[in-house]
Structure formats: structure tokens, C-alpha cells
Z-matrix of the N, CA and C atoms (Angstrom, degrees):
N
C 1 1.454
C 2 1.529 1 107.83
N 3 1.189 2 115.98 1 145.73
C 4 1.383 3 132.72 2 -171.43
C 5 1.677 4 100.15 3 -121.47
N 6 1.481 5 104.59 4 144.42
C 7 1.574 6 123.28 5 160.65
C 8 1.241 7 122.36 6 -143.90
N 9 1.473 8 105.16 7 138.60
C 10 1.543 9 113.69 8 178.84
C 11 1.572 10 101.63 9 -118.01
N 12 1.700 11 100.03 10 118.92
C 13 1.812 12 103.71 11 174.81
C 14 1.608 13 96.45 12 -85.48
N 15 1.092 14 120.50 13 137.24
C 16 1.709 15 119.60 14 143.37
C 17 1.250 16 99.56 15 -137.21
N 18 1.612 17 109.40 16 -163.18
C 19 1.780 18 141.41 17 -173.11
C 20 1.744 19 79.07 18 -65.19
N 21 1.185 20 92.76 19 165.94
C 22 1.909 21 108.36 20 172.72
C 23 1.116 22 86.55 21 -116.17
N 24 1.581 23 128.12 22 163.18
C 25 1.489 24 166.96 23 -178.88
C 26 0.832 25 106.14 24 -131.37
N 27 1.950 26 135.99 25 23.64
C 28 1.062 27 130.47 26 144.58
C 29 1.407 28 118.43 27 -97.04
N 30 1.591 29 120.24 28 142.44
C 31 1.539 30 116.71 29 171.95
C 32 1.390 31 121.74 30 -50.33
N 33 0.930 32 128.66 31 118.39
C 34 1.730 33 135.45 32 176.32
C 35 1.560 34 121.92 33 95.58
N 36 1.279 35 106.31 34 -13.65
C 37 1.518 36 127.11 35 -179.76
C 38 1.951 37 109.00 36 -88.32
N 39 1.301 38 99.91 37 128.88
C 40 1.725 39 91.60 38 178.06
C 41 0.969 40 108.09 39 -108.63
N 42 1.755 41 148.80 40 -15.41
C 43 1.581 42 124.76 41 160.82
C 44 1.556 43 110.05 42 -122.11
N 45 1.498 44 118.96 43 -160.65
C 46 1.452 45 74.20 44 158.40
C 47 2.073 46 59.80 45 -164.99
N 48 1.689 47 116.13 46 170.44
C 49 0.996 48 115.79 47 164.79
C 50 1.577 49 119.55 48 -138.32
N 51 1.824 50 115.30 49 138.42
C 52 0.997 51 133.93 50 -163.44
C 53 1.323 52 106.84 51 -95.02
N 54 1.306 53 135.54 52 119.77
C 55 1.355 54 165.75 53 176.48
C 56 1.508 55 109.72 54 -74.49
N 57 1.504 56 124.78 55 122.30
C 58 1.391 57 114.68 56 -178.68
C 59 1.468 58 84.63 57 -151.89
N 60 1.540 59 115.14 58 143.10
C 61 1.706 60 143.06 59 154.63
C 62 1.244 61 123.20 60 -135.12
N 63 1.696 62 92.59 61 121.97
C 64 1.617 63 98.62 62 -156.16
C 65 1.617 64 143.00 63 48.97
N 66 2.033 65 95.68 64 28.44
C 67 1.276 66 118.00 65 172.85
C 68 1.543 67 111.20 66 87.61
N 69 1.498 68 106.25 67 2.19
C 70 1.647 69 109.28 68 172.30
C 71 1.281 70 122.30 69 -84.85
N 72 1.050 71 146.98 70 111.38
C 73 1.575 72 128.05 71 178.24
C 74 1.207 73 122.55 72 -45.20
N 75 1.403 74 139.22 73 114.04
C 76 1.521 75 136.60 74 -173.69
C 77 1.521 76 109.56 75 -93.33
N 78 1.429 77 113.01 76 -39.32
C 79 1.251 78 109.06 77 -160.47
C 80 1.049 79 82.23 78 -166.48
N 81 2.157 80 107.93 79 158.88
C 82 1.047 81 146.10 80 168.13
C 83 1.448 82 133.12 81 -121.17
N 84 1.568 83 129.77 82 77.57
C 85 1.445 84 124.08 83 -178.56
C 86 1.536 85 125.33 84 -83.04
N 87 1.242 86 116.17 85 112.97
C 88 2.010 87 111.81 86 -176.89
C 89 1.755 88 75.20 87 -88.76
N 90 1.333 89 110.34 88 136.62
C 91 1.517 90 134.49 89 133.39
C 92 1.352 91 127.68 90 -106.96
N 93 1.463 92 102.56 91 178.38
C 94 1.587 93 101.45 92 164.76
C 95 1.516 94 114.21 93 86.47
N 96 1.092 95 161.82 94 86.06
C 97 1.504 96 145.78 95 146.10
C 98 0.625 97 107.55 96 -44.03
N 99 1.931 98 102.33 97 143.23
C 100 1.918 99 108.58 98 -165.44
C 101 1.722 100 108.91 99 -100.10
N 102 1.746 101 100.59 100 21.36
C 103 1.427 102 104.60 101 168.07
C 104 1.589 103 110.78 102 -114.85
N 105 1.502 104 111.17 103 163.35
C 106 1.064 105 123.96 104 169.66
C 107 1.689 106 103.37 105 68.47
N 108 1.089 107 129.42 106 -168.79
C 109 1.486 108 135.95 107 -151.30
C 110 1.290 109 113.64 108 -116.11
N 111 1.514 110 130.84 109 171.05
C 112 1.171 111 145.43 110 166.34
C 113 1.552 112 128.98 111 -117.82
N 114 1.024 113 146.93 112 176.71
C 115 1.314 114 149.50 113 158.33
C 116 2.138 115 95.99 114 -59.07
N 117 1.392 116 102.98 115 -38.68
C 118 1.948 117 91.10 116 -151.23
C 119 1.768 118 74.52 117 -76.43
N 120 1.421 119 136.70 118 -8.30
C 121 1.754 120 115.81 119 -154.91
C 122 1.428 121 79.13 120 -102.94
N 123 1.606 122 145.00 121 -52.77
C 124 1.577 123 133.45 122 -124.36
C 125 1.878 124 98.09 123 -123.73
N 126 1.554 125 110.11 124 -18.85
C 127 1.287 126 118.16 125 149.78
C 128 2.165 127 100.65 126 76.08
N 129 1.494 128 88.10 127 -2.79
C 130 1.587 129 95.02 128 -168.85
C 131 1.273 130 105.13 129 -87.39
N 132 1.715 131 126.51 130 126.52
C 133 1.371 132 141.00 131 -165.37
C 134 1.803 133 101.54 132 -82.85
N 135 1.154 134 121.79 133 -57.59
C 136 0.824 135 130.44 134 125.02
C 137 2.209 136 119.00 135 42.70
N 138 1.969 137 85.86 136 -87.01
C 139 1.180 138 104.47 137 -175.41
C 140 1.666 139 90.03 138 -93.65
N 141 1.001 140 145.27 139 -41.80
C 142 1.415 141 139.08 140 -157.01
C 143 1.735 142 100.18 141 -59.71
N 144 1.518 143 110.52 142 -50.06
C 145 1.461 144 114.49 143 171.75
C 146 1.413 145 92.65 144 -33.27
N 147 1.240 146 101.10 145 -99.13
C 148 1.768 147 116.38 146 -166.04
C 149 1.206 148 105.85 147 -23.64
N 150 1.217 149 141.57 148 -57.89
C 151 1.405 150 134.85 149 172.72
C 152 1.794 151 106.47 150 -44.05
N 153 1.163 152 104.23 151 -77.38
C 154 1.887 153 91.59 152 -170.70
C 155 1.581 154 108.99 153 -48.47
N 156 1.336 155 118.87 154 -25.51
C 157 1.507 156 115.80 155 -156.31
C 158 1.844 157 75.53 156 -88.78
N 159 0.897 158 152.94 157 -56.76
C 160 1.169 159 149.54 158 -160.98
C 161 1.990 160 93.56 159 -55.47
N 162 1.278 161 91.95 160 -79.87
C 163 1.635 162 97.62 161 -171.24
C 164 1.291 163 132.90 162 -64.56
N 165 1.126 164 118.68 163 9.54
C 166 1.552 165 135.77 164 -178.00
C 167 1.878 166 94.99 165 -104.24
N 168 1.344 167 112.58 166 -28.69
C 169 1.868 168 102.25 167 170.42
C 170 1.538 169 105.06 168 -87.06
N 171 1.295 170 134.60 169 20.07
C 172 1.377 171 126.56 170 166.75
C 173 1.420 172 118.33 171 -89.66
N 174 1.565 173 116.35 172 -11.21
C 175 1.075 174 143.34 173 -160.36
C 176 2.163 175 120.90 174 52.06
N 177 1.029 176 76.27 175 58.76
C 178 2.155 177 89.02 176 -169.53
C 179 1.716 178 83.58 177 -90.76
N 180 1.547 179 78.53 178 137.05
C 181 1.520 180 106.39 179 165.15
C 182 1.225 181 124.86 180 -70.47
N 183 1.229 182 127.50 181 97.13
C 184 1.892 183 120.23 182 -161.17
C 185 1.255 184 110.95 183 -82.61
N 186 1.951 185 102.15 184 -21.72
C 187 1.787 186 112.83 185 -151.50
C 188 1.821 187 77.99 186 -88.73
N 189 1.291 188 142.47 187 -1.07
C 190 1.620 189 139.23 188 -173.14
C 191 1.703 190 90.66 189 -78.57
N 192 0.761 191 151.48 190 42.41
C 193 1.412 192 142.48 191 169.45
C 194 1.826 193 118.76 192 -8.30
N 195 1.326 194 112.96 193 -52.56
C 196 1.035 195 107.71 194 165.17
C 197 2.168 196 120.08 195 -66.91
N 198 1.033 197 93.32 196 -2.23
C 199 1.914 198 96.87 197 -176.93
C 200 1.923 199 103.20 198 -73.79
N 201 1.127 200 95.96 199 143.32
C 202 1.537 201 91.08 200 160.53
C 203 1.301 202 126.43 201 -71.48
N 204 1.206 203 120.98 202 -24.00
C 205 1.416 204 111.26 203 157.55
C 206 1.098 205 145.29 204 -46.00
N 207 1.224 206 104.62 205 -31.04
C 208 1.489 207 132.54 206 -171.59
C 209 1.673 208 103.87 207 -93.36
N 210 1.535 209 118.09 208 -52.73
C 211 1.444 210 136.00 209 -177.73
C 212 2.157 211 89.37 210 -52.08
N 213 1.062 212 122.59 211 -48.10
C 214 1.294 213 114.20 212 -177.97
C 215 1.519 214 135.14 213 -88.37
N 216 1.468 215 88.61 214 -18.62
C 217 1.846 216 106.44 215 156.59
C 218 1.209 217 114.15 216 -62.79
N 219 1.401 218 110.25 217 -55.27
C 220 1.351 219 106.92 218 -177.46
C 221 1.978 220 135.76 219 -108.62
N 222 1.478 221 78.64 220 17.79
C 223 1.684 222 100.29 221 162.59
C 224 0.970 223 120.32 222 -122.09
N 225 1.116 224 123.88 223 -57.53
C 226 1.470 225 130.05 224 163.70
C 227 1.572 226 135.55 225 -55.24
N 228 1.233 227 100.41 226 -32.00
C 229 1.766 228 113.81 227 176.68
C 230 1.427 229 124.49 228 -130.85
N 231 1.518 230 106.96 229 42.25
C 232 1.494 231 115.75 230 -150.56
C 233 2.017 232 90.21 231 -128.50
N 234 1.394 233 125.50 232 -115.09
C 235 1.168 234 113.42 233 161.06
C 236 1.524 235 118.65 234 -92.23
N 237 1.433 236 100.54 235 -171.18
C 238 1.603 237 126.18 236 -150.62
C 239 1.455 238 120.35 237 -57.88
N 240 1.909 239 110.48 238 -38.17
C 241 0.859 240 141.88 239 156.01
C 242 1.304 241 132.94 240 -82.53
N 243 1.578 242 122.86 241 159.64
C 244 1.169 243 118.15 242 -173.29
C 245 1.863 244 98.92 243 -82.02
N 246 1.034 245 99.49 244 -49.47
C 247 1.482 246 112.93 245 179.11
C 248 1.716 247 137.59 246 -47.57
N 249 1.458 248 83.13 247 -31.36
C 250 1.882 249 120.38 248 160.79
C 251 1.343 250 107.10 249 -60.44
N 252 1.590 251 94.75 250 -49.45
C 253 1.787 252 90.35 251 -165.01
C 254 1.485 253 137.41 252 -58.38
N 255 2.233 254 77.06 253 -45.71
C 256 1.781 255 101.60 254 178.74
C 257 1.547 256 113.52 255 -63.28
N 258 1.331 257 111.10 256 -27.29
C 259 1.617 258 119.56 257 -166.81
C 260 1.923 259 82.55 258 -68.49
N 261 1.326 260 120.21 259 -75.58
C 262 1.366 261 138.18 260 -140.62
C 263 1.679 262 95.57 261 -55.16
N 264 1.585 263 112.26 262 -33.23
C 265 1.588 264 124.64 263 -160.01
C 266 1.689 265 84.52 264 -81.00
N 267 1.352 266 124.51 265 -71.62
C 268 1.333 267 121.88 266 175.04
C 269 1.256 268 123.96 267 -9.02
N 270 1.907 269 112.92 268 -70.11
C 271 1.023 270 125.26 269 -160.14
C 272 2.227 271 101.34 270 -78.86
N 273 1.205 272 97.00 271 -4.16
C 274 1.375 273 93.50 272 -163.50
C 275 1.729 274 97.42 273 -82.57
N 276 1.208 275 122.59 274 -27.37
C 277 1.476 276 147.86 275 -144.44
C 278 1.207 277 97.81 276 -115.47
N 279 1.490 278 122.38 277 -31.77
C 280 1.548 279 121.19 278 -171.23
C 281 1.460 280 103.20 279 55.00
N 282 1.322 281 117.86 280 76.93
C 283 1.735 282 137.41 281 172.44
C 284 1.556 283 96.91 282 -134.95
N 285 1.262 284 87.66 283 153.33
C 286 1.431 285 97.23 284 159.61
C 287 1.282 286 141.64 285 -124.98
């Protein structure tokens, strides 16, 4: 399985990620609200706790890789960088 993160082209959504098998598009996830902050923008550990400790009692599927829940756990609130993240989320998922 293949993924492409970019910007989302949805209103209110800030990335969104494209799903491909065997070069087909399978699926489409927008995550992220394109307000207020992230772990990769404010870098504060701090808030990243509070975020998983917050979002881990909603009961979201993290191991769904394709879920937005998961796309923002582990992009958004994962490391420092955006670029850190996608590599680390990749390798966690075994995508390429």
C-alpha cells in the first residue's frame, strides 16, 4: 500500500491522505483542522500528552491507519516535524 500526504482541498481540513494499491486509488482521508495547532507547529510535549491522553478515551482506532484518527495521532502528534512524522507513520504501517 502506498500513501500520499499533502494540504487537503477540503474546507476546515489541513492535510488529507491518498490511499493507492497497485497504483489504484483506494481511499481518501482529510484530517487535521486547519485551525488551532499541532504537536509538529507548538513542539510542546506537554500538550501532545494531553492530546493522546485525551484521544485514546474516545476509543479511535489508531492501529486503522487509513482512519483520521490515527492519520493525526500519528502525524500530527507524533514527532517535531511534519516530515519526521510521515517517515515514522510510514515505517510504522509498512507503506510506502
Amino acid at each position: 500500500m502506498k500513501v500520499i500526504i499533502e494540504k487537503s482541498d477540503r474546507k476546515s481540513k489541513r492535510y488529507k491522505a491518498v490511499f493507492f494499491d497497485n497504483s489504484k486509488k483506494v481511499k481518501t482521508t482529510h484530517f487535521g483542522l486547519d485551525i488551532g495547532s499541532t504537536f509538529i507547529d507548538h513542539k510542546d510535549e506537554d500538550k501532545k500528552k494531553a492530546y493522546i491522553a485525551r484521544h485514546s478515551k474516545n476509543n479511535e482506532d489508531w492501529n486503522d491507519y487509513t482512519s483520521a484518527g490515527s492519520l493525526s495521532r500519528y502525524i500530527l502528534w507524533n514527532k517535531t516535524t511534519l516530515k519526521e512524522s510521515i517517515k515514522d507513520y510510514k515505517n510504522k504501517f509498512n507503506l510506502d
